[in-house]
KOLLUMPA-572135 format. One record per residue (C-alpha): residue number from 1; z, x, y negated. Coordinates in steps of 0.1 Angstrom, whole numbers, plus 5000, padded with zeros to 4 digits. Layout:
BEGIN
@pos NUM&c3 Z&c1 X&c2 Y
...
***
This chain:
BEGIN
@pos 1&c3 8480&c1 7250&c2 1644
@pos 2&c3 8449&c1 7265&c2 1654
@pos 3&c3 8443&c1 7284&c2 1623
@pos 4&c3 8483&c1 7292&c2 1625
@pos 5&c3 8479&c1 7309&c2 1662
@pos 6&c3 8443&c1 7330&c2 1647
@pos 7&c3 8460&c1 7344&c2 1619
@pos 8&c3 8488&c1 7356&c2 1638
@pos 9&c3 8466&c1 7370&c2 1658
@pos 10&c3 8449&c1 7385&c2 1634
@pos 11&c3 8480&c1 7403&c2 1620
@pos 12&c3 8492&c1 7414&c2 1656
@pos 13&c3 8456&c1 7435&c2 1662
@pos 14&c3 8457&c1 7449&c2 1628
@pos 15&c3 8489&c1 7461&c2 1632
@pos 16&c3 8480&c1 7480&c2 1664
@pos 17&c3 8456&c1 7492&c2 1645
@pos 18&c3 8477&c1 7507&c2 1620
@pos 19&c3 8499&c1 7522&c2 1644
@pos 20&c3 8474&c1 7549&c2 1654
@pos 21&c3 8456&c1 7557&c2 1622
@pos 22&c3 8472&c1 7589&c2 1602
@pos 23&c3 8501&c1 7583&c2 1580
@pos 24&c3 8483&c1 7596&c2 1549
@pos 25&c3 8457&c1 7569&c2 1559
@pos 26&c3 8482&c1 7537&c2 1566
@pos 27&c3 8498&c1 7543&c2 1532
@pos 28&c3 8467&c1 7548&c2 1511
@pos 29&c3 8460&c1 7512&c2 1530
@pos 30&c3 8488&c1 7497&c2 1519
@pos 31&c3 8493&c1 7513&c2 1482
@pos 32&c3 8477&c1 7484&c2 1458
@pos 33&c3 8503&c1 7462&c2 1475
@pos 34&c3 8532&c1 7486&c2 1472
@pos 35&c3 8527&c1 7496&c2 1440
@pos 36&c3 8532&c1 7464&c2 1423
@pos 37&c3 8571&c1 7469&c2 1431
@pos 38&c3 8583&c1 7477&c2 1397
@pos 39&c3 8609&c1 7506&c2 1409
@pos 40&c3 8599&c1 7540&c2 1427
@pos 41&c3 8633&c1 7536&c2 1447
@pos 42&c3 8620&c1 7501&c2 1460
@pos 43&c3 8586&c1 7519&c2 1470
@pos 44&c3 8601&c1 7542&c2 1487
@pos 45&c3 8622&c1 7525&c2 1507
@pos 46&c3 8594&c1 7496&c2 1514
@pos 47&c3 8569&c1 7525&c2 1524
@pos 48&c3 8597&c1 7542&c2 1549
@pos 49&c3 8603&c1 7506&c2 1566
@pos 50&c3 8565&c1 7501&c2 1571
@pos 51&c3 8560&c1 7538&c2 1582
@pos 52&c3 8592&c1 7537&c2 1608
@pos 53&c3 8583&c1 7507&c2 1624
@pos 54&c3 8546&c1 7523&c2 1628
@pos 55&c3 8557&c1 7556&c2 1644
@pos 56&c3 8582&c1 7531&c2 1671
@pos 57&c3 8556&c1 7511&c2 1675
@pos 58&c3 8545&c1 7526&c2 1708
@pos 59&c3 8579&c1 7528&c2 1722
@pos 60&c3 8586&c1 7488&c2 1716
@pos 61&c3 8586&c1 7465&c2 1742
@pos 62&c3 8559&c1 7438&c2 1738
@pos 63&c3 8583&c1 7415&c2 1730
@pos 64&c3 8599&c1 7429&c2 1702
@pos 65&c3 8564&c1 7437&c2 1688
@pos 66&c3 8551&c1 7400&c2 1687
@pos 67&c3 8583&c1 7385&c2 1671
@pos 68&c3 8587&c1 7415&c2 1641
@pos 69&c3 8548&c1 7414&c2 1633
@pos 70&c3 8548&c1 7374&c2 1634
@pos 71&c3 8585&c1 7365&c2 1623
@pos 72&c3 8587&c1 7392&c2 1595
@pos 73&c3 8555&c1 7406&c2 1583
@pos 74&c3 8535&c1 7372&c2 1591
@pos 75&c3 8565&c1 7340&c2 1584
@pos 76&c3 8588&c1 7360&c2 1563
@pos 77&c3 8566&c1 7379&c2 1541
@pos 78&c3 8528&c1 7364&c2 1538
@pos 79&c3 8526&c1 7327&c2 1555
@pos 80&c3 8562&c1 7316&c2 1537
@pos 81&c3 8538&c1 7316&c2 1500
@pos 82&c3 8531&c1 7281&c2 1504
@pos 83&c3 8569&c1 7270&c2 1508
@pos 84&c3 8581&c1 7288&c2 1482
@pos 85&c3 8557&c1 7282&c2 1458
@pos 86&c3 8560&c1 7239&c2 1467
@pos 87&c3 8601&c1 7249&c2 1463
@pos 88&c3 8598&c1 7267&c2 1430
@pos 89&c3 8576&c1 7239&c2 1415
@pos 90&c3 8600&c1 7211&c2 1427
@pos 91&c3 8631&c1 7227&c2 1418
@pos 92&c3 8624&c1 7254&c2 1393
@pos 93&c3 8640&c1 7280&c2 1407
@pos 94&c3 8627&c1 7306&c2 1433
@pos 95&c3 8640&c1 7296&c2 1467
@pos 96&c3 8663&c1 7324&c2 1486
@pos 97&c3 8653&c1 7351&c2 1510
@pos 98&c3 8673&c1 7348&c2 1533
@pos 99&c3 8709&c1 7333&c2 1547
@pos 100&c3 8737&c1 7346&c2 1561
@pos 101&c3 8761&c1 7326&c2 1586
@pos 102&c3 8792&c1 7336&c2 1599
@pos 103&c3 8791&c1 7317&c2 1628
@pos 104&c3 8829&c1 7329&c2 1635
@pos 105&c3 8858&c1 7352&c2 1622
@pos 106&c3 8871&c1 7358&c2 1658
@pos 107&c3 8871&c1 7399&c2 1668
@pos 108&c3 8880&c1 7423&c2 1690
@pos 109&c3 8889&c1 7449&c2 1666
@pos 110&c3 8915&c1 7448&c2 1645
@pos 111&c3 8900&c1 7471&c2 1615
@pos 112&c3 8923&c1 7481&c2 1587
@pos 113&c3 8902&c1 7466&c2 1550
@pos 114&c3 8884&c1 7445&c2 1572
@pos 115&c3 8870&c1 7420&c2 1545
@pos 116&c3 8872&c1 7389&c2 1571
@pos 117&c3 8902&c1 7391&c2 1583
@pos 118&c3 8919&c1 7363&c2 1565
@pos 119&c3 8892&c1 7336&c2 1571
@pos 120&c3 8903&c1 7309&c2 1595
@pos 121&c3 8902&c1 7320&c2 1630
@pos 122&c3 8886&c1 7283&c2 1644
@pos 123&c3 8844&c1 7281&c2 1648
@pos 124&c3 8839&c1 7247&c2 1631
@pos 125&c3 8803&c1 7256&c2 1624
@pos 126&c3 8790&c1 7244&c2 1656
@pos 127&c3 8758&c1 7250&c2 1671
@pos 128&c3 8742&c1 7217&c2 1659
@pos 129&c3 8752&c1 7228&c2 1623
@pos 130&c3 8734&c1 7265&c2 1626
@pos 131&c3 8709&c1 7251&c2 1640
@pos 132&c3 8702&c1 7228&c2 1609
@pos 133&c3 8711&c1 7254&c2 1583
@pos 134&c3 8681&c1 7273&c2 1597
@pos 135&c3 8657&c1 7250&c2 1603
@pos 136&c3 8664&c1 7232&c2 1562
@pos 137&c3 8661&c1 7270&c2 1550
@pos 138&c3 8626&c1 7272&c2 1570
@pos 139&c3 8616&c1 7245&c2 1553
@pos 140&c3 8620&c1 7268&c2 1520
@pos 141&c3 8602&c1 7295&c2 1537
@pos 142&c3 8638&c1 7314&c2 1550
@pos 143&c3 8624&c1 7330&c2 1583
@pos 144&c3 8653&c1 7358&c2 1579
@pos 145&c3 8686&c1 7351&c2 1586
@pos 146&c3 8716&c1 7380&c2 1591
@pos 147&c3 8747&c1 7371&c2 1613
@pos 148&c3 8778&c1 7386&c2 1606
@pos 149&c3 8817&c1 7377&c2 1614
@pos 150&c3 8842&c1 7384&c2 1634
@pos 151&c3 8823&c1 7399&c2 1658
@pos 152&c3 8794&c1 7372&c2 1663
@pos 153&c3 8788&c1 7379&c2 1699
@pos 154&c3 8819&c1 7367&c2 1710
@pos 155&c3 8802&c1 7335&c2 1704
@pos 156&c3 8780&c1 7326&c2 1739
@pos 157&c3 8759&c1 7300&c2 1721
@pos 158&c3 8742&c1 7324&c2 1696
@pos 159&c3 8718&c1 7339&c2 1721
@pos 160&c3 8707&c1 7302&c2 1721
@pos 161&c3 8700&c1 7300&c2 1688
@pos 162&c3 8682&c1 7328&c2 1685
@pos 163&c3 8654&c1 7313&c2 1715
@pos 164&c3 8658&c1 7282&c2 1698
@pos 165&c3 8641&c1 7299&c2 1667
@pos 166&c3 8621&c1 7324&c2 1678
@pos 167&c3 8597&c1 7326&c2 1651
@pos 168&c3 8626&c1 7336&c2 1628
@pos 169&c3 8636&c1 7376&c2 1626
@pos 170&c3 8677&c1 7380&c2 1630
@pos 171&c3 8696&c1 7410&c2 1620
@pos 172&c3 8731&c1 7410&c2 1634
@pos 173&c3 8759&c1 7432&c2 1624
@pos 174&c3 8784&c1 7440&c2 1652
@pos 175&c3 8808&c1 7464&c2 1666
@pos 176&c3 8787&c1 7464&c2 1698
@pos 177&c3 8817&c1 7462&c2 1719
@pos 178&c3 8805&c1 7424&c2 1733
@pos 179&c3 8769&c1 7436&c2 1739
@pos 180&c3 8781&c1 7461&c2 1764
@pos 181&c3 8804&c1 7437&c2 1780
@pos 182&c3 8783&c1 7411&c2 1785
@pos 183&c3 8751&c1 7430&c2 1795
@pos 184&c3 8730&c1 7415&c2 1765
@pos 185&c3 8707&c1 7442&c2 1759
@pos 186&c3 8679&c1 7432&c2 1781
@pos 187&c3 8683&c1 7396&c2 1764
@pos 188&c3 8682&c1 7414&c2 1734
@pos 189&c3 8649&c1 7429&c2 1736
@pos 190&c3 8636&c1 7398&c2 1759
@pos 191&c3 8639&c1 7374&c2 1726
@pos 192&c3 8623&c1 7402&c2 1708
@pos 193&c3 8635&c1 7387&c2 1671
@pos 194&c3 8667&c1 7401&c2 1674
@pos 195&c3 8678&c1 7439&c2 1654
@pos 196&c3 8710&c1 7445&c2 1664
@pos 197&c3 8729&c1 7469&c2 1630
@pos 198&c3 8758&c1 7486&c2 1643
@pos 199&c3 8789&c1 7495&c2 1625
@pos 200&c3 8802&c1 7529&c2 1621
@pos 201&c3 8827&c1 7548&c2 1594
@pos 202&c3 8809&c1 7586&c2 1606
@pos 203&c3 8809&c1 7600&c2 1637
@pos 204&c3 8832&c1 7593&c2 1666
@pos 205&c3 8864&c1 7606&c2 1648
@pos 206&c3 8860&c1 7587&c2 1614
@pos 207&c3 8846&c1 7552&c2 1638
@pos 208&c3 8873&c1 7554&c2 1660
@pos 209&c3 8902&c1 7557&c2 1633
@pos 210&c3 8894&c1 7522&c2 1620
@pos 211&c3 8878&c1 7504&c2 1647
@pos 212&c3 8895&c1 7519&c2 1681
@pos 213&c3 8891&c1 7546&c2 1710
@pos 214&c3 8858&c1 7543&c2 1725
@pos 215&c3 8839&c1 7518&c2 1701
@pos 216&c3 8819&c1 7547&c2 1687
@pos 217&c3 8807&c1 7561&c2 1726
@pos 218&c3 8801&c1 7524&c2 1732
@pos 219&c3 8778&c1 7523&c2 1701
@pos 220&c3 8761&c1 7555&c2 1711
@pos 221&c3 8753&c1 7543&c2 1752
@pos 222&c3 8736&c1 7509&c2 1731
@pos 223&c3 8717&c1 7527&c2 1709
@pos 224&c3 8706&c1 7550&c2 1742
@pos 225&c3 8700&c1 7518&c2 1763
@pos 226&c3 8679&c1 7497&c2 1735
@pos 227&c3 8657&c1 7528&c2 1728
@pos 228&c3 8650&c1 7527&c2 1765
@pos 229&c3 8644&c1 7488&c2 1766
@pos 230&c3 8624&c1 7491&c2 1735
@pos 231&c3 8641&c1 7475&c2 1710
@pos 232&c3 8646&c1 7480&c2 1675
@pos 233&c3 8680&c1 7488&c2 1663
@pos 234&c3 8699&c1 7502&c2 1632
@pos 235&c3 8732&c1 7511&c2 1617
@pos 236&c3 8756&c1 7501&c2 1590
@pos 237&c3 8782&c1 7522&c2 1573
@pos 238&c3 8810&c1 7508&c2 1550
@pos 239&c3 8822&c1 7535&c2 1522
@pos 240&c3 8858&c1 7541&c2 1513
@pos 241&c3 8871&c1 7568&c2 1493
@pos 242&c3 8874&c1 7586&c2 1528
@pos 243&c3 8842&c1 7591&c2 1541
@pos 244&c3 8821&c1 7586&c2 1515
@pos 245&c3 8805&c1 7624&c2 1511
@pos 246&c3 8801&c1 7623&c2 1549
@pos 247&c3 8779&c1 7588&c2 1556
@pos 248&c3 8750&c1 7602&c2 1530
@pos 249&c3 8749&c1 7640&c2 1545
@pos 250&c3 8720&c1 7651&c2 1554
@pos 251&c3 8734&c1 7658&c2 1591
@pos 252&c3 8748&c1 7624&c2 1595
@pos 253&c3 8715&c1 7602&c2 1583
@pos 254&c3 8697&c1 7628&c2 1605
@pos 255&c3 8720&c1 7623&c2 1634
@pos 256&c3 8711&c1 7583&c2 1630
@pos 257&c3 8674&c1 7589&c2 1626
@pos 258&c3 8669&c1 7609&c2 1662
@pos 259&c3 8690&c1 7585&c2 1679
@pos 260&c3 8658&c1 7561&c2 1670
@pos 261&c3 8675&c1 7537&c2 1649
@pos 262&c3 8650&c1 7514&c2 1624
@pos 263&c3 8674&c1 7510&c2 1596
@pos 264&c3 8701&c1 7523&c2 1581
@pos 265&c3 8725&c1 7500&c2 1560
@pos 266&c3 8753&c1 7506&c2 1534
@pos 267&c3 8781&c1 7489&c2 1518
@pos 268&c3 8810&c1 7492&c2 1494
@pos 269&c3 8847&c1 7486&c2 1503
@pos 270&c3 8854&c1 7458&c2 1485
@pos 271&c3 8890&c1 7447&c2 1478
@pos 272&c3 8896&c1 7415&c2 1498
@pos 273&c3 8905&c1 7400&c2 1532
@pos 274&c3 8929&c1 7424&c2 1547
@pos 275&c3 8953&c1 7446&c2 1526
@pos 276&c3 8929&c1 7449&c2 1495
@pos 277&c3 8937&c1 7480&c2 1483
@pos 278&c3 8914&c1 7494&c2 1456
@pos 279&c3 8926&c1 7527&c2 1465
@pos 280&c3 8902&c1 7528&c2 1497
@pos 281&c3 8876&c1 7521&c2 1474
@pos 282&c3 8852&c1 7548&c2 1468
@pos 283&c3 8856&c1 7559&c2 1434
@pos 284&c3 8832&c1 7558&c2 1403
@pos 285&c3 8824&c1 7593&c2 1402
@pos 286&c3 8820&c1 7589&c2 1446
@pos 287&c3 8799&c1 7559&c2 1442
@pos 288&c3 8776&c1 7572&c2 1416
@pos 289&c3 8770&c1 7605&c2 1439
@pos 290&c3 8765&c1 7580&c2 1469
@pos 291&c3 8737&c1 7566&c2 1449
@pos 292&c3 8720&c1 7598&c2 1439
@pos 293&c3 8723&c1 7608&c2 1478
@pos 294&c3 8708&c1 7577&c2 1489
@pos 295&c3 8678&c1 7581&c2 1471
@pos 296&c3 8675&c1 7621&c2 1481
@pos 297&c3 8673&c1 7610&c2 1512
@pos 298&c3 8646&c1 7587&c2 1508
@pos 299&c3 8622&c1 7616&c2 1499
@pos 300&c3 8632&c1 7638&c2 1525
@pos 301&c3 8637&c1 7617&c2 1558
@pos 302&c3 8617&c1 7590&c2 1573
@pos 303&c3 8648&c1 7571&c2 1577
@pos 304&c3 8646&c1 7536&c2 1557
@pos 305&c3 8682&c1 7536&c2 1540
@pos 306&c3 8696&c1 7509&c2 1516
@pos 307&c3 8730&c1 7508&c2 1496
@pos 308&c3 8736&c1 7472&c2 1483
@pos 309&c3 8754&c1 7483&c2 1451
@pos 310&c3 8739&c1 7512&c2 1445
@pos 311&c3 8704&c1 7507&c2 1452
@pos 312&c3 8700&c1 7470&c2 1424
@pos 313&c3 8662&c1 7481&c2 1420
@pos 314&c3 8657&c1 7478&c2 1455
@pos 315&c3 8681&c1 7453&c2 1474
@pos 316&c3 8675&c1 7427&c2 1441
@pos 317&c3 8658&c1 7398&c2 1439
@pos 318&c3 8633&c1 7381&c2 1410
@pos 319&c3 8637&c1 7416&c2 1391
@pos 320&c3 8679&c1 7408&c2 1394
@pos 321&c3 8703&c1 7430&c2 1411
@pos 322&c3 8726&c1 7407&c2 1424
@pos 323&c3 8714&c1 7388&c2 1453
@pos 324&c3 8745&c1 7359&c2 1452
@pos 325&c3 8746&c1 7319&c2 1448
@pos 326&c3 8713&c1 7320&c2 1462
@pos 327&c3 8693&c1 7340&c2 1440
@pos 328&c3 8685&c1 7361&c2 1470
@pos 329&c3 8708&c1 7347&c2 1494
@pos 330&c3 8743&c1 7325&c2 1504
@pos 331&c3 8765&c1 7328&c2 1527
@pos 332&c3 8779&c1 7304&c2 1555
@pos 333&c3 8813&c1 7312&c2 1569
@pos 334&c3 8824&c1 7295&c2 1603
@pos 335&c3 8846&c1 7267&c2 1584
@pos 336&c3 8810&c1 7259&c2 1564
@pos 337&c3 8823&c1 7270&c2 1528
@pos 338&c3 8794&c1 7280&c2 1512
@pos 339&c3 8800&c1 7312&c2 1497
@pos 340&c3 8773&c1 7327&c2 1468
@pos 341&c3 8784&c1 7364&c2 1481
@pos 342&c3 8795&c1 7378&c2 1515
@pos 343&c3 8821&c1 7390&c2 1490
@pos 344&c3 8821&c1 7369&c2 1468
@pos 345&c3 8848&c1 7346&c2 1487
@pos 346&c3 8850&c1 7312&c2 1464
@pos 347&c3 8832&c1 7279&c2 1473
@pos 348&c3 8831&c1 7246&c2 1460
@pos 349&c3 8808&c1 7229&c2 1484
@pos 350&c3 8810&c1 7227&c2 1528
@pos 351&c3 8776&c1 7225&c2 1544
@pos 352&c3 8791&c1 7205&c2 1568
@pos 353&c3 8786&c1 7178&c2 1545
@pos 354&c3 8761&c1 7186&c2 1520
@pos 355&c3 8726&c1 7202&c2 1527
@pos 356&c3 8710&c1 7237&c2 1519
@pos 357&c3 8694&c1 7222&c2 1489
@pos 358&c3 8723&c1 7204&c2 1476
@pos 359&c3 8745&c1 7240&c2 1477
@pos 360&c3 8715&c1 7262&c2 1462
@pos 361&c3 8714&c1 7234&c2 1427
@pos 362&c3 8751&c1 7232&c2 1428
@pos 363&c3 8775&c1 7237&c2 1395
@pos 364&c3 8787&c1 7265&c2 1413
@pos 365&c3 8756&c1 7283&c2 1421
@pos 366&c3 8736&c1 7274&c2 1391
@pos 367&c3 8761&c1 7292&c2 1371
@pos 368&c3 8761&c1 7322&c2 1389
@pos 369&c3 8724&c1 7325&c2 1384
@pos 370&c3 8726&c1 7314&c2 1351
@pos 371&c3 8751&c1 7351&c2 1343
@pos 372&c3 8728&c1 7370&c2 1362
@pos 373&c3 8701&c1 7363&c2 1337
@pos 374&c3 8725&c1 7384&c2 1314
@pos 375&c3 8724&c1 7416&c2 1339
@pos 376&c3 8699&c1 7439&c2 1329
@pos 377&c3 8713&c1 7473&c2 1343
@pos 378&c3 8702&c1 7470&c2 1379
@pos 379&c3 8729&c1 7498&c2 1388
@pos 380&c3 8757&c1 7477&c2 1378
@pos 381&c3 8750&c1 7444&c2 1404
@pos 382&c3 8785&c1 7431&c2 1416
@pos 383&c3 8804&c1 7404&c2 1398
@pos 384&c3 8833&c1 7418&c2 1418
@pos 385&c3 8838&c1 7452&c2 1409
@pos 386&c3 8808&c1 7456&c2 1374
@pos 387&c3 8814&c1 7422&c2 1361
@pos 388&c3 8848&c1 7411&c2 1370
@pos 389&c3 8852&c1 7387&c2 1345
@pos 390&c3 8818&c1 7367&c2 1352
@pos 391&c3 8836&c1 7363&c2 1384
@pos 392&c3 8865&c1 7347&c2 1368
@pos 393&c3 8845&c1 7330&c2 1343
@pos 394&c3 8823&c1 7308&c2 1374
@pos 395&c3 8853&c1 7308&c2 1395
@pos 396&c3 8873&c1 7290&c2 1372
@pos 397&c3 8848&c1 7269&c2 1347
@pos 398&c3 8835&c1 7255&c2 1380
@pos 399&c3 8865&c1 7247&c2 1403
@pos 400&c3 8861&c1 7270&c2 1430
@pos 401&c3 8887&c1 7278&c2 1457
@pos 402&c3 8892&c1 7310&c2 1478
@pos 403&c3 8872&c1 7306&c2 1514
@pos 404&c3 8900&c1 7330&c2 1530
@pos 405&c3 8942&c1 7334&c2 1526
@pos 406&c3 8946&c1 7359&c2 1493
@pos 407&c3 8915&c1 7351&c2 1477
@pos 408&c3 8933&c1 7345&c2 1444
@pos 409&c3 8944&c1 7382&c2 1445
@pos 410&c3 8908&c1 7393&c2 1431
@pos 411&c3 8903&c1 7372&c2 1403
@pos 412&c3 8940&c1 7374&c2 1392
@pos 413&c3 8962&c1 7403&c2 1405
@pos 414&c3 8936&c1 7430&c2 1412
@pos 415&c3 8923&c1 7421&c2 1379
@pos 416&c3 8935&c1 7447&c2 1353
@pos 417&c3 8921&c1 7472&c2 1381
@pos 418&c3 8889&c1 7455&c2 1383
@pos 419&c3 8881&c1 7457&c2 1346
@pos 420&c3 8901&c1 7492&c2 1345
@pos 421&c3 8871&c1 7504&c2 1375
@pos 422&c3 8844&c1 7484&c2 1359
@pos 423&c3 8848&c1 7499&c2 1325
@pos 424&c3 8848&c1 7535&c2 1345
@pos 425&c3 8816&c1 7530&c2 1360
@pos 426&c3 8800&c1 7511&c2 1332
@pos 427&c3 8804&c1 7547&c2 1316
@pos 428&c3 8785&c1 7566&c2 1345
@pos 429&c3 8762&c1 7541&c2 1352
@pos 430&c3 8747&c1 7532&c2 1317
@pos 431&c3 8734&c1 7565&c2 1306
@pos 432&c3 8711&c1 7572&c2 1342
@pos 433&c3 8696&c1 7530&c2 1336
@pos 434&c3 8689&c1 7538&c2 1298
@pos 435&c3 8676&c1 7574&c2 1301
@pos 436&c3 8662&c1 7579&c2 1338
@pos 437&c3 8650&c1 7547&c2 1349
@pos 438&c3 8647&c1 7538&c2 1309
@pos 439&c3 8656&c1 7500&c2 1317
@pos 440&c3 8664&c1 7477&c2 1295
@pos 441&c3 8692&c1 7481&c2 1274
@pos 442&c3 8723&c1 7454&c2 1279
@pos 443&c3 8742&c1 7437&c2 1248
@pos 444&c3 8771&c1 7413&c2 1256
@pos 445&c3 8788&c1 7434&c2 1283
@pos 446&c3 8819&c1 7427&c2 1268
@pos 447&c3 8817&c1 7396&c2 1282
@pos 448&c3 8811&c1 7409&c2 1319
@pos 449&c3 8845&c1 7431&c2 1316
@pos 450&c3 8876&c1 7415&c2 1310
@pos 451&c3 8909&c1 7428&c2 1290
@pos 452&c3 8935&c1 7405&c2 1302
@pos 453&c3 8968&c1 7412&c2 1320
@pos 454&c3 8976&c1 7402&c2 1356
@pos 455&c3 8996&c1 7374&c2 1344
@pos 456&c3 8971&c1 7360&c2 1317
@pos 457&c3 8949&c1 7360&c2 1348
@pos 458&c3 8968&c1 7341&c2 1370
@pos 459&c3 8972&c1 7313&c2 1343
@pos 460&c3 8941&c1 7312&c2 1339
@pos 461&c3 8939&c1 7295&c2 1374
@pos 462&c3 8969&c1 7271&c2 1369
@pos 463&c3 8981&c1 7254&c2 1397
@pos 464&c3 8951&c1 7262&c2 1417
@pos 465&c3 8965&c1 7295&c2 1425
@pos 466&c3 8995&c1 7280&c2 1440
@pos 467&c3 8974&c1 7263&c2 1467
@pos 468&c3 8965&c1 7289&c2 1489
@pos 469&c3 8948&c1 7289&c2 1523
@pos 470&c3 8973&c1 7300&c2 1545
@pos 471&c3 8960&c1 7336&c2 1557
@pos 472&c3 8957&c1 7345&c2 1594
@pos 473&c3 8968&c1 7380&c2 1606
***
């Protein structure tokens, strides 16, 4: 313990120290470490998170500054070794980075796409139950955890959980809507381990269209009163086929980066929950400029930006793009299905009555790690929309169910369109990973692509497909 409380310690004075030394300086300091990343797009994004959080540094509240320097850099990333190493050796597999709970689907909004919207509306993962999941997945050395939903500050008791472990670093994606309402802010930045990632579609036109009048003002007065408080913040931005030149404009990430924010995050529409519609999705030839745009930006602002499909070099885990069935991470929805993948909505095992470990060395997951070994180009990461018929393959050779009402739709219906999109990008993508990043090259893809028909797809499933979760609208 004693040895525990010096080194933290430690870490906390030599990060002030950091803080006021030059730029040029701090990363010259930290280059022998960075430059064992493998990929210059995961360097620069790992030296823009370590420089933004230097230049706040002076604005944060004291608070906010213990818990990020001991939670992230010091439990996360350096005193975790230990765990994971006693992990690895015991069950041969690197442990995850991180979990992510839904600790319910409940929301305020009513956003058209939403990918949630057809999970169960009840919060059967209790507090008890959370409060397990994390403290099993510190045992493994997890000290990250990100809460999504529904709009997870509907639920009262999170707040709790997030004293409760205080040496653990939360990122929390929400609409912002319940922050405001119920003054959380100052409890916010009082906890200190808490980043609060805000959801937006653009600017107060595009926001408002999908999530309601007055949620993007509401975002903006948050942002205003957290930079006040001292707390550290960021945003996240879903692309659709609608907005997604605007979100990776130079005016927009600059808007983002004077309003103080820490982080900025980006995801794909994906084609479940409500109204999947592949048609909102951005397409092949959008995504692949998203991607170039994404890592423009990197060079020129000091803005840390991350795009979770197109950025497999740096959002990967274990030199693997595709963080799912616990390679990276797993997801907890408020029923406690065990999902590999936010979107990746099948599961075969219910924490409620099994533990962390005994999901992570599942059939299920196993598998799914077992295909990623097979990925090679880190552009193409998503069994979803690259390698729709690895999907189907673990879905069905494994038993899985869908976790929300239509779930069959991806892995059946949508299929045709799946492979048709996959086999679109595959085109794009494989030419930039074989000549610019001059990766290795992939063999076997065929078997990552399917050519079936909707109606081979759907017998592939059998009878499963005709017990569906009843969907909630």
């Amino acid at each position: 313990m004693k040895n525990s409380k010096l080194n933290r310690g430690l870490l906390r004075g030599v990060t002030g120290i950091a803080a006021r030394i030059p730029d040029r300086t701090f990363l010259s300091l930290v280059k022998p470490q960075v430059d064992l990343i493998q990929y210059p797009d995961a360097r620069d994004f790992i030296n823009l998170l370590l420089l933004n959080f230097k230049h706040q540094y002076s604005r944060l509240a004291p608070t906010v500054r213990k818990r990020f320097v001991e939670n992230l850099f010091g439990n996360a990333m350096l005193f975790a070794s230990g765990k994971i190493t006693s992990f690895t050796q015991s069950y041969g597999f690197v442990p995850p980075s991180l979990t992510v709970i839904s600790p319910t689907f409940r929301c305020n909004l009513k956003c058209y796409g939403c990918y949630s919207a057809n999970y169960a509306q009840n919060d059967v993962l209790d507090f008890d139950t959370i409060d397990r999941i994390l403290t099993e997945g510190k045992e493994y050395g997890m000290y990250f955890a990100v809460i999504t939903g529904g709009e997870p500050f509907i639920r009262r008791d999170m707040m709790k959980i997030f004293d409760k472990h205080s040496d653990m670093v939360f990122q929390v994606y929400t609409n912002g809507v319940y922050i405001e309402k119920d003054g959380l802010a100052k409890d916010i930045v009082r906890l200190g381990n808490i980043i609060p990632c805000f959801s937006v579609e653009g600017y107060e036109e595009q926001t408002d269209a999908r999530r309601g009048k007055g949620v993007f003002r509401t975002v903006m007065s948050l942002m205003d009163e957290l930079n006040a408080l001292g707390g550290l913040y960021g945003y996240s931005a879903t692309a659709t086929r609608e907005n997604n030149e605007l979100i990776v404009s130079d005016e927009f990430v600059d808007f983002f980066e004077k309003k103080g924010c820490y982080v900025g995050w980006y995801f794909n529409y994906m084609p479940v929950g409500r109204s999947p519609a592949l048609d909102l999705m951005p397409t092949p030839q959008q995504r692949d400029y998203r991607g170039k745009r994404i890592r423009e930006l990197r060079k020129t602002r000091q803005l840390p930006i991350v795009d979770f499909w197109m950025d497999g070099t740096v959002a990967g885990s274990q030199g693997h793009a595709c963080l799912a069935g616990g390679r990276g991470y797993f997801h907890v929805t408020a029923s406690g299905d065990v999902d590999p993948c936010v979107f990746v909505q099948y599961h075969t095992d219910n924490i409620l009555n099994k533990k962390v470990i005994d999901v992570l060395r599942s059939p299920f997951f196993t598998a799914i790690r077992k295909r990623q070994e097979e990925y090679t180009n880190l552009l193409r990461p998503c069994m979803v929309i690259d390698r729709p018929q690895v999907l189907r393959d673990v879905v069905a050779s494994n038993g899985a169910v869908p976790s929300q009402g239509g779930g069959w739709d991806t892995v059946t219906t949508l299929g045709p369109q799946l492979d048709a999109y996959a086999r679109e990008y595959e085109k794009i993508a494989t030419p930039i990973w074989d000549n610019e990043y001059k990766g290795p090259k992939e063999t076997g893809t065929e078997h990552h692509i399917g050519q079936g028909t909707a109606e081979e797809y759907v017998k592939l499933f059998g009878d499963r497909v005709k017990r569906k979760k009843t969907a909630v609208v």
